[in-house]
N, C-alpha and C positions, 0 to 999 in steps of 0.2 A: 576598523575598516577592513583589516584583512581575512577576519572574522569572515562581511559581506561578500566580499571575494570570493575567497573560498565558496562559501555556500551557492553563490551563482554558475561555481563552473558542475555544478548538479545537474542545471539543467538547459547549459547552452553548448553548440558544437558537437563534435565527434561524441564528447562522453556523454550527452544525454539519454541517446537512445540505447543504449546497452539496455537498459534497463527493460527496452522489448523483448529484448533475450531472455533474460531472465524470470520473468514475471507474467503473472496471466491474469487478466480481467476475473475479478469475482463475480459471482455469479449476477450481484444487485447492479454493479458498473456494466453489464451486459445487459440487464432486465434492471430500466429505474421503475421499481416498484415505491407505491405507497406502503405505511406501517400497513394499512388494511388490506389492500391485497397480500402484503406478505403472511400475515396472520391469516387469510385466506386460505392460499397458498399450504401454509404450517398445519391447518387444520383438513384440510383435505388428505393431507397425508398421513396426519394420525387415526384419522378417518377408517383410512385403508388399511393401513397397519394395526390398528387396534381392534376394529373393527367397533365401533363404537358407535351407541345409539344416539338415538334425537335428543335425549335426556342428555348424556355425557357432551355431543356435540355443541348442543348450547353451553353447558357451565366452562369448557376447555375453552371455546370460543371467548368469553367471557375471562376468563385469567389469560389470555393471552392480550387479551385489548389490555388488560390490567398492568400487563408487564411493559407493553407499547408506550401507555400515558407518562409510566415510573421514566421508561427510556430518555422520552422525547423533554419530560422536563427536567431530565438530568442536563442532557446537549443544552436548551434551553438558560442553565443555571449557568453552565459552564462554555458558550460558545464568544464571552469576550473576553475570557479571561487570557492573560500576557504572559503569566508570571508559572513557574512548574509548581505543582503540588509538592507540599514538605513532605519530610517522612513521614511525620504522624497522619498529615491528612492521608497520601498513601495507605497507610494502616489501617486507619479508620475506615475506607472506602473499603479495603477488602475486605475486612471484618461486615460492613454491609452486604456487600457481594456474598457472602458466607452465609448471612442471614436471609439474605431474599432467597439463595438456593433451596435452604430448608425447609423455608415458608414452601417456596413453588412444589417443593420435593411432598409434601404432608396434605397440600390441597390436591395434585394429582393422584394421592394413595387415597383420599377420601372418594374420590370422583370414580376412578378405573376401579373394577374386580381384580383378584390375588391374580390370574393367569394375566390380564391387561399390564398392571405395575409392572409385574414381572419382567415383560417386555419393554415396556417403556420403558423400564431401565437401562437394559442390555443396548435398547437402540442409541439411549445418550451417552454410554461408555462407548459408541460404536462409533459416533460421529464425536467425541471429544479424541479421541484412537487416531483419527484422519485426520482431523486438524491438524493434532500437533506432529503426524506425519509431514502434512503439507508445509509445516514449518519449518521443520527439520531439512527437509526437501529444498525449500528456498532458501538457505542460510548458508551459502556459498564465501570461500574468501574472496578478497578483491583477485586474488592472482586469478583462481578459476572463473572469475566475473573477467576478467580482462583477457583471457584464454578463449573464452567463449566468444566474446566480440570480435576478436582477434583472427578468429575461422568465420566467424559471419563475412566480415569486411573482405577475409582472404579469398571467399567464396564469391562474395557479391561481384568486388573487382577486382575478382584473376590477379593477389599481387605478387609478386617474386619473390624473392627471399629478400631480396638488401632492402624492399618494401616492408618487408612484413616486420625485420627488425626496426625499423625506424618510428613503424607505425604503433610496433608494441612497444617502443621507450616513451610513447606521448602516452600511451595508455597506462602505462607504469607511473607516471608522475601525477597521472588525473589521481589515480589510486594514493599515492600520495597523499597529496592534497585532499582529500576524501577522508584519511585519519588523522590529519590532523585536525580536521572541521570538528570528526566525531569526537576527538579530543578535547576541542576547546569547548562547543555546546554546553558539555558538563560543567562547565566554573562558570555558564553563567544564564542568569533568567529572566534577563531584561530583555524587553521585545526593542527592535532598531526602532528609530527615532521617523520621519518624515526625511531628514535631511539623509541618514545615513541610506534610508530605500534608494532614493536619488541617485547618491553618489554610487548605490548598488548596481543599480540600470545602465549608467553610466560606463561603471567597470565589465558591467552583463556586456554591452556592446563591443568595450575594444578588446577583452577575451576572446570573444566571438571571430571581429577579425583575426585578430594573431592566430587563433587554431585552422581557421580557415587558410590564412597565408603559409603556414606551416604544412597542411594538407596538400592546398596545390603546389607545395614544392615536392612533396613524395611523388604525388600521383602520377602520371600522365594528360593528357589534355579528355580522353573518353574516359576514364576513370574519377578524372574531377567532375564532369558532367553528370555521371551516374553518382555519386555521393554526393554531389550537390540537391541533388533530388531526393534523396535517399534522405539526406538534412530536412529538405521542405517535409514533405511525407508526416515525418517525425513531428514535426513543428507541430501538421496540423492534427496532428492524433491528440494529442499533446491540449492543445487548444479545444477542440472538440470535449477532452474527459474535463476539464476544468469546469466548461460551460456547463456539463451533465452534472457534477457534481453540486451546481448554484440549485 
């Protein structure tokens, strides 16, 4: 149960929305596109980049729906599953990953001319290059995750100094508790129970208050005002991407 705990203070109170700060809507959580528009989308731009004909645009179009079907009943096999993959399925999965790259890698060399490949290659070293830029880029400690919050809040409401430490020891302990969550997740891979969700909601709510009552005793009475909203706001963004994501 403190397992539940824990995991609940992710995303109720002060420490939920940090994660505004940090993080930025992918492209598809901004544009909910279908597999087929996105493969659309994918195809128009190899389109223009490769510059490729009626012939090639058919067959690429056609290995893309290919990899969409693989995709979608992949999520499909694996969207009730409870329990983590072992190592070996781990293994086994990337060892497929490895193999459908080669396949995709041998039907685009059959499809594109030697100047076409050539490119197309360069372009997927160019956006695998960014990615795991962009990874790199968002893989902050909690200290500068809580630093960043830390001047948002101080910005948002004007707070003083004997604010700002007060504010950052609650933000120090949400961090806390944050690894030890990450810590215990690992030993285990059973999904909660019905009873324990409950008692998680539960504990979601008197969290809630206690951070809120700990708040308004830092704040001021305009500054509870404004982060009390600043709360809602959050809530409904929050609410909003869930629904998108159904």
């Amino acid at each position: 149960m403190k397992k539940l705990f824990i995991a609940a203070l992710l995303f109720v109170g002060i420490v939920s929305f940090a994660q505004d700060i940090n993080q930025k809507a992918t492209r598809d959580q901004r544009e909910k596109l279908t597999p087929e528009q996105r493969n659309e989308k994918h195809l128009q731009k190899l389109t223009f980049e490769l510059n490729l004909d009626k012939k090639q645009q058919e067959q690429v179009k056609q290995l893309l729906a290919d990899r969409s079907a693989k995709g979608e009943k992949f999520r499909d096999a694996n969207k009730d599953r409870k329990t983590k993959p072992t190592a070996a399925e781990r293994d086994a999965f990337k060892k497929q990953m490895e193999t459908e790259r080669a396949a995709n890698d041998a039907k685009m060399k059959s499809i594109l001319n030697a100047d076409q490949y050539t490119k197309w290659t360069a372009l997927k070293k160019d956006h695998e290059r960014k990615g795991d830029h962009r990874g790199r880029r968002d893989m902050k400690s909690p200290q500068e995750r809580d630093q960043a919050h830390l001047q948002k809040l101080t910005t948002d409401l004007n707070l003083n100094a004997d604010q700002q430490k007060q504010v950052s020891q609650l933000l120090s302990d949400r961090s806390a508790k944050m690894e030890t969550l990450r810590k215990s997740r690992k030993d285990t891979d059973v999904a909660p129970t019905d009873a324990e969700k409950k008692a998680m909601r539960k504990q979601m709510e008197e969290d809630h208050k206690a951070t809120d009552a700990k708040m308004k005793s830092i704040l001021n009475a305009d500054q509870y005002t404004k982060w009390t909203a600043m709360q809602k706001e959050h809530k409904d963004k929050m609410k909003q991407h869930r629904k998108d994501k159904k």
